[in-house]
N, C-alpha and C positions, 0 to 999 in steps of 0.2 A: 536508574544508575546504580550500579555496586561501587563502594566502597573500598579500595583494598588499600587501606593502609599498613594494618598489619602484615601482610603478603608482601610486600615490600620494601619492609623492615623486616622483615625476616630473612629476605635477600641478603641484605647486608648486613646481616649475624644480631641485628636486634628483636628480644624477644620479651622484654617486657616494656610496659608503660612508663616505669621510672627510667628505664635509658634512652627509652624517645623522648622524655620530657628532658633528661639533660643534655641531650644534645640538641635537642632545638634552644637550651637555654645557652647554652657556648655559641649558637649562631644567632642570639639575639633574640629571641622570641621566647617570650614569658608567660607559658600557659599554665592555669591555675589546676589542681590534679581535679576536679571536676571536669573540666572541658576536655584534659589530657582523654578523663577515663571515657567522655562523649566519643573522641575520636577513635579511641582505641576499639572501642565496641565493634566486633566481628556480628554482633547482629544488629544493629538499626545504626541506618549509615547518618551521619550531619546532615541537620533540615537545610544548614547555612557553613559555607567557611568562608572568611575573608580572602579577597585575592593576594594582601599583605601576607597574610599566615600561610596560603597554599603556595605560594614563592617559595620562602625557608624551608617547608616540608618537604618539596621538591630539591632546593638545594640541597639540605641535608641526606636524602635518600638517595640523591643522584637520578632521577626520574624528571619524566616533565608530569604535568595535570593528567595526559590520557593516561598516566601509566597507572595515578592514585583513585581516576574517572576510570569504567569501565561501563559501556553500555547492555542494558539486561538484552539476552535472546530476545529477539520479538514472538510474539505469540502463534503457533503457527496456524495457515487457515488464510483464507484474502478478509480484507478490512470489510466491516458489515455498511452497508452504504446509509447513507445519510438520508432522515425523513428528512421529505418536502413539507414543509408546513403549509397547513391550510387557511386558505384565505378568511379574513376573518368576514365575517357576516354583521350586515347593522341592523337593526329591529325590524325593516320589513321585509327580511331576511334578505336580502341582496349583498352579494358578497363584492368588497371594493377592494382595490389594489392599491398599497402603499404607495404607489406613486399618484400621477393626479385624475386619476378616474376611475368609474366604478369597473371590473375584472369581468364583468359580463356587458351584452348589447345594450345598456340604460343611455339615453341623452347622458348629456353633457353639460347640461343645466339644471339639476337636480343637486341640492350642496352635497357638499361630502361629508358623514359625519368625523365630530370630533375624536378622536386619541386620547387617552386616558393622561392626566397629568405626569409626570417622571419623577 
């Protein structure tokens, strides 16, 4: 996800941190100049924003969320596919299947071993 809140506060003729923080404070949101200057940062976007806070932001900018959300290009190339994991093997070496029997021709009366505790 990009970030673009400065990009649009700039739309709307704001270009510093001190006049987006007073105008989120005239619509009621009280952000401390730390968090202001988190948001403001054109390089490391908010780990977190509240949905309380990105409302106001929103109201105040005249945007909705996708305008201040921006989704990154995707990488280009098809997606690399997904290992199969292999069966796991019990000590005399016979490989069993997570469900209820062993992954190869073994009876069906033979226990199954145990899982490792969680």
């Amino acid at each position: 996800m990009r970030w673009q809140l400065r990009l649009r506060a700039a739309e709307r003729g704001v270009f510093k941190a001190v006049e987006m923080r007073r105008l989120l404070a005239e619509a009621g949101l009280r952000i401390s100049t730390g968090k202001m200057s988190a948001l403001w940062s054109a390089t490391v976007a908010p780990v977190s924003v509240r949905l309380d806070d990105l409302e106001v932001i929103c109201r105040v900018l005249g945007c909705d969320a996708a305008g201040l959300l921006a989704l990154e290009d995707p990488l280009p190339g098809p997606p690399a596919p997904l290992a199969s994991p292999e069966p796991a093997a019990g000590k005399d070496g016979v490989a069993w299947a997570w469900n209820n029997g062993p992954a190869t021709g073994q009876p069906a009366g033979r226990p199954r071993p145990s899982l490792p505790p969680v």
